[in-house]
C-alpha positions in Angstrom: 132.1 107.1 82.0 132.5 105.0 85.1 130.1 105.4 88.2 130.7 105.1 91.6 128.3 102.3 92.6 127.8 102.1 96.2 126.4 98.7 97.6 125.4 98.7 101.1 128.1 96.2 102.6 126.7 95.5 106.4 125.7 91.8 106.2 124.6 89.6 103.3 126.4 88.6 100.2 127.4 92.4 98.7 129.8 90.5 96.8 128.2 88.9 94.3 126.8 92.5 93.6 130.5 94.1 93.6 131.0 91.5 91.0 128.3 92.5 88.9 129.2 96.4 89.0 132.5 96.0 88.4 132.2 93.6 85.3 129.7 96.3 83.9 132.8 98.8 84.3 132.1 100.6 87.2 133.5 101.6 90.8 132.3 100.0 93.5 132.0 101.9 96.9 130.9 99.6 100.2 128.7 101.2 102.2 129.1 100.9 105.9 128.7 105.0 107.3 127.4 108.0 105.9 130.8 109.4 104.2 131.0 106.4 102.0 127.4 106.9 101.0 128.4 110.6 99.8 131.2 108.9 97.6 128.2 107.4 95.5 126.0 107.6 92.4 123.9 105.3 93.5 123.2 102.8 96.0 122.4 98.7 95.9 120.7 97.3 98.8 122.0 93.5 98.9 119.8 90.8 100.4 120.5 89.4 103.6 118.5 89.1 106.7 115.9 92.3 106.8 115.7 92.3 110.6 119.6 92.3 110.8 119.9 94.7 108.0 116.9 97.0 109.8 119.1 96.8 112.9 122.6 97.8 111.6 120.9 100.7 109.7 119.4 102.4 112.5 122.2 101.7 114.9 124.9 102.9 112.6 122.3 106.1 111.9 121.7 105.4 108.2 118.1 105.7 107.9 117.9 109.3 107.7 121.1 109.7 105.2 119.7 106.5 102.9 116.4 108.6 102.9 118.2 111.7 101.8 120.4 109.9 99.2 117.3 108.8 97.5 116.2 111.8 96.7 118.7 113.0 94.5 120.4 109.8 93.3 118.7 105.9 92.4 118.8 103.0 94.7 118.2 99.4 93.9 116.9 96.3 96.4 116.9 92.8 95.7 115.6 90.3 98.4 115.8 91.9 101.7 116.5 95.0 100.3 113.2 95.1 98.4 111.5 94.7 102.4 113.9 97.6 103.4 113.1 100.2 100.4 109.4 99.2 100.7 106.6 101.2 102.0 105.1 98.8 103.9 105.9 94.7 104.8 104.2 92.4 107.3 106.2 90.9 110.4 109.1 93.6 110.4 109.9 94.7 113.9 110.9 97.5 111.8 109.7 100.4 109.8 110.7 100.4 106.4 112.4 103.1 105.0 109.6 103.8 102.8 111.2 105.3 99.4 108.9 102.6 97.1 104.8 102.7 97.4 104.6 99.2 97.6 103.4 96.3 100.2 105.6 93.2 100.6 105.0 90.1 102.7 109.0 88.5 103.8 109.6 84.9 103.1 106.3 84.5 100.5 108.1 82.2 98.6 109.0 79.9 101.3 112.1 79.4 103.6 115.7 78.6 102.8 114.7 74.7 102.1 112.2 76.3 99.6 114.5 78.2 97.5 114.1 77.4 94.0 115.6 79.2 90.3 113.2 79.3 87.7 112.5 81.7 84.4 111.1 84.6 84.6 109.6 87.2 82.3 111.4 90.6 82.1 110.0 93.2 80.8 113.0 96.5 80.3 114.0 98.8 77.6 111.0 98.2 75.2 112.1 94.6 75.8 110.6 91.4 76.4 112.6 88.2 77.5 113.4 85.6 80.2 115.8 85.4 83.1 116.6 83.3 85.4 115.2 84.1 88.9 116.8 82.9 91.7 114.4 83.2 94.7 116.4 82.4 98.4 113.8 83.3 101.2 111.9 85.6 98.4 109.1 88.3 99.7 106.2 88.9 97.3 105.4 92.0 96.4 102.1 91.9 97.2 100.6 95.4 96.5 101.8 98.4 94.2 100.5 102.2 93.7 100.0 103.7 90.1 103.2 105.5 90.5 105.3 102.4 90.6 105.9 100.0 87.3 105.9 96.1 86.7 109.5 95.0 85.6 109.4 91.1 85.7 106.7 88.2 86.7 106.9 84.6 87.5 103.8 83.4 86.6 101.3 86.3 87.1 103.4 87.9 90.3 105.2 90.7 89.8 108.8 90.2 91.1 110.4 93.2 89.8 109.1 96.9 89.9 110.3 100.5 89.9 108.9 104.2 90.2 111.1 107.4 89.4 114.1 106.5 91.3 114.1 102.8 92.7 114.2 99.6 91.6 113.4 96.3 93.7 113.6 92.8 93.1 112.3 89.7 94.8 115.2 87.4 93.3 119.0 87.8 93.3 119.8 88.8 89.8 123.3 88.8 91.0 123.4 85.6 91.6 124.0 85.1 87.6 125.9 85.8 84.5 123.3 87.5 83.4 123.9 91.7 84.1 121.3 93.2 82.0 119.5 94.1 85.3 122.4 95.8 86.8 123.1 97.5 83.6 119.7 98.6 83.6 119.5 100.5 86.8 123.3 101.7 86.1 122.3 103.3 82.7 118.4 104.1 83.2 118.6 105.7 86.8 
Protein backbone atom coordinates (compact mmCIF):
# COMPACT_ATOMS: atom_id res chain seq x y z
CA UNK A 1 0.00 0.00 0.00
CA UNK A 2 1.31 3.45 -0.89
CA UNK A 3 2.55 5.97 1.83
CA UNK A 4 2.33 9.46 1.87
CA UNK A 5 5.97 10.51 2.15
CA UNK A 6 6.46 13.97 3.21
CA UNK A 7 9.97 15.61 2.34
CA UNK A 8 10.60 18.85 3.83
CA UNK A 9 10.71 21.09 0.58
CA UNK A 10 12.11 24.69 1.95
CA UNK A 11 15.50 24.91 0.31
CA UNK A 12 17.92 22.25 -0.86
CA UNK A 13 17.56 19.60 -3.53
CA UNK A 14 14.11 17.77 -2.17
CA UNK A 15 13.98 16.61 -5.57
CA UNK A 16 16.24 14.06 -5.91
CA UNK A 17 14.35 12.64 -2.78
CA UNK A 18 10.76 13.03 -4.47
CA UNK A 19 12.42 10.94 -7.10
CA UNK A 20 13.43 8.31 -4.89
CA UNK A 21 9.97 8.02 -3.05
CA UNK A 22 8.15 7.98 -5.90
CA UNK A 23 10.12 5.26 -7.90
CA UNK A 24 9.73 3.09 -4.68
CA UNK A 25 5.79 3.58 -5.28
CA UNK A 26 4.89 6.09 -2.91
CA UNK A 27 3.22 9.63 -2.57
CA UNK A 28 5.18 12.34 -2.10
CA UNK A 29 3.88 15.37 0.07
CA UNK A 30 6.26 18.71 0.11
CA UNK A 31 6.47 20.06 3.22
CA UNK A 32 6.41 23.75 3.56
CA UNK A 33 3.56 24.46 6.67
CA UNK A 34 2.17 22.49 9.32
CA UNK A 35 -1.14 21.15 7.32
CA UNK A 36 1.07 19.47 4.73
CA UNK A 37 3.04 17.83 7.54
CA UNK A 38 -0.40 16.30 8.83
CA UNK A 39 -0.93 14.86 5.19
CA UNK A 40 2.18 12.50 6.08
CA UNK A 41 3.45 9.10 7.14
CA UNK A 42 6.60 10.22 7.45
CA UNK A 43 8.93 12.93 6.99
CA UNK A 44 12.57 13.27 4.97
CA UNK A 45 14.71 16.09 5.90
CA UNK A 46 16.75 16.94 2.57
CA UNK A 47 20.23 18.47 2.79
CA UNK A 48 20.75 21.87 2.09
CA UNK A 49 22.28 24.69 4.02
CA UNK A 50 21.50 23.86 8.04
CA UNK A 51 21.63 27.56 9.06
CA UNK A 52 19.12 28.30 6.21
CA UNK A 53 17.08 25.34 6.91
CA UNK A 54 17.29 26.22 10.92
CA UNK A 55 16.00 29.70 9.83
CA UNK A 56 12.99 28.77 7.64
CA UNK A 57 11.89 26.22 10.30
CA UNK A 58 11.53 28.48 13.07
CA UNK A 59 10.29 31.33 11.08
CA UNK A 60 7.57 29.40 9.41
CA UNK A 61 6.86 27.83 13.14
CA UNK A 62 7.81 24.25 12.34
CA UNK A 63 9.90 23.35 15.16
CA UNK A 64 7.36 22.54 17.57
CA UNK A 65 4.93 20.57 14.89
CA UNK A 66 8.31 18.54 13.44
CA UNK A 67 8.92 17.72 17.14
CA UNK A 68 5.44 16.48 17.58
CA UNK A 69 5.35 14.53 14.21
CA UNK A 70 8.26 12.61 15.47
CA UNK A 71 6.68 11.20 18.00
CA UNK A 72 4.15 9.17 16.47
CA UNK A 73 5.50 8.78 12.92
CA UNK A 74 9.53 8.25 11.51
CA UNK A 75 11.65 10.91 10.02
CA UNK A 76 14.77 10.58 8.04
CA UNK A 77 17.96 13.29 7.60
CA UNK A 78 20.63 13.08 5.24
CA UNK A 79 23.35 15.93 5.19
CA UNK A 80 21.92 18.97 6.75
CA UNK A 81 19.20 17.17 7.92
CA UNK A 82 21.24 14.84 10.06
CA UNK A 83 22.59 18.50 11.89
CA UNK A 84 18.92 19.47 12.16
CA UNK A 85 17.46 16.01 13.74
CA UNK A 86 20.63 15.83 15.92
CA UNK A 87 20.94 16.36 19.57
CA UNK A 88 23.73 18.37 19.55
CA UNK A 89 26.27 20.02 16.50
CA UNK A 90 29.11 22.43 16.94
CA UNK A 91 28.92 26.00 15.11
CA UNK A 92 24.99 26.10 14.73
CA UNK A 93 23.57 29.47 15.59
CA UNK A 94 20.77 27.14 16.11
CA UNK A 95 19.42 24.61 18.45
CA UNK A 96 18.74 21.49 16.96
CA UNK A 97 15.68 19.94 17.12
CA UNK A 98 16.96 17.29 19.20
CA UNK A 99 14.84 13.98 18.16
CA UNK A 100 18.39 11.71 17.72
CA UNK A 101 20.96 11.42 20.81
CA UNK A 102 23.82 12.05 18.79
CA UNK A 103 26.72 14.83 18.45
CA UNK A 104 27.67 16.01 14.86
CA UNK A 105 30.36 18.46 13.82
CA UNK A 106 29.01 20.39 10.10
CA UNK A 107 31.34 20.37 7.22
CA UNK A 108 33.75 17.39 8.83
CA UNK A 109 34.38 16.10 5.65
CA UNK A 110 35.48 19.20 4.11
CA UNK A 111 33.82 22.04 2.00
CA UNK A 112 32.13 21.94 -1.42
CA UNK A 113 35.75 21.65 -3.27
CA UNK A 114 36.12 18.60 -0.93
CA UNK A 115 33.26 16.64 -1.91
CA UNK A 116 34.11 13.25 -2.82
CA UNK A 117 31.83 9.67 -3.67
CA UNK A 118 33.38 6.71 -2.34
CA UNK A 119 32.02 3.02 -1.02
CA UNK A 120 30.70 2.60 1.96
CA UNK A 121 29.78 -0.28 4.16
CA UNK A 122 25.98 -0.73 4.92
CA UNK A 123 24.97 -2.61 7.30
CA UNK A 124 20.53 -3.14 7.14
CA UNK A 125 18.13 -5.88 7.20
CA UNK A 126 20.61 -8.68 8.58
CA UNK A 127 22.55 -7.31 5.61
CA UNK A 128 26.02 -6.54 4.81
CA UNK A 129 27.07 -4.63 1.53
CA UNK A 130 28.50 -1.57 -0.08
CA UNK A 131 27.03 1.77 -1.42
CA UNK A 132 28.10 4.38 -2.78
CA UNK A 133 28.41 7.52 -0.50
CA UNK A 134 28.23 10.60 -1.84
CA UNK A 135 29.55 13.11 0.79
CA UNK A 136 28.83 17.15 -0.41
CA UNK A 137 29.82 19.39 2.70
CA UNK A 138 29.26 16.00 4.94
CA UNK A 139 29.08 16.44 9.07
CA UNK A 140 30.53 13.55 11.07
CA UNK A 141 28.74 12.05 13.34
CA UNK A 142 30.94 12.38 15.98
CA UNK A 143 29.26 10.93 19.12
CA UNK A 144 26.25 8.43 19.70
CA UNK A 145 24.20 7.16 22.95
CA UNK A 146 23.46 3.35 23.49
CA UNK A 147 19.95 4.01 22.33
CA UNK A 148 21.02 4.83 18.80
CA UNK A 149 22.36 2.10 16.11
CA UNK A 150 25.32 2.12 13.52
CA UNK A 151 23.91 1.73 9.92
CA UNK A 152 26.89 2.41 7.61
CA UNK A 153 30.85 3.37 7.96
CA UNK A 154 33.45 4.75 5.69
CA UNK A 155 36.36 3.51 6.94
CA UNK A 156 35.77 3.22 10.82
CA UNK A 157 33.19 6.46 10.96
CA UNK A 158 29.89 5.84 11.36
CA UNK A 159 27.92 7.68 8.57
CA UNK A 160 24.60 6.29 9.05
CA UNK A 161 22.63 5.56 12.37
CA UNK A 162 19.14 5.28 13.81
CA UNK A 163 17.23 4.80 17.22
CA UNK A 164 13.36 3.93 17.40
CA UNK A 165 12.11 6.39 15.01
CA UNK A 166 14.87 8.27 13.02
CA UNK A 167 17.21 7.62 10.63
CA UNK A 168 20.28 10.06 9.58
CA UNK A 169 22.78 10.07 7.05
CA UNK A 170 26.01 12.00 6.46
CA UNK A 171 25.86 11.29 2.49
CA UNK A 172 23.07 11.79 -0.01
CA UNK A 173 21.76 8.42 -0.77
CA UNK A 174 19.49 10.09 -3.06
CA UNK A 175 21.82 11.19 -5.06
CA UNK A 176 21.93 7.48 -6.69
CA UNK A 177 20.16 4.68 -8.36
CA UNK A 178 20.58 2.86 -5.60
CA UNK A 179 17.00 3.04 -3.18
CA UNK A 180 17.51 0.35 -0.77
CA UNK A 181 18.03 3.22 1.85
CA UNK A 182 14.84 4.86 1.11
CA UNK A 183 13.12 1.56 1.05
CA UNK A 184 14.48 0.91 4.23
CA UNK A 185 13.18 3.70 6.28
CA UNK A 186 9.82 3.39 4.05
CA UNK A 187 9.29 -0.33 5.05
CA UNK A 188 11.23 -0.48 8.56
CA UNK A 189 9.85 2.74 10.25
Amino acid sequence: MAKNIGILALQGDFSKHTEAVKKLGHNVVHVRNTLDLDKCDSLIIPGGESTTFMNLIERLKLRDPIVEFNKNHPIMGTCAGLIIVASEVDELPFKPLNLIPLKASRNAYGRQINSFVDRIKLKIADNESGFEGVFIRAPKIVEIENSVTPLAYYKEEIVMAANESVLVASFHPELTDDLRIHQYFINKF
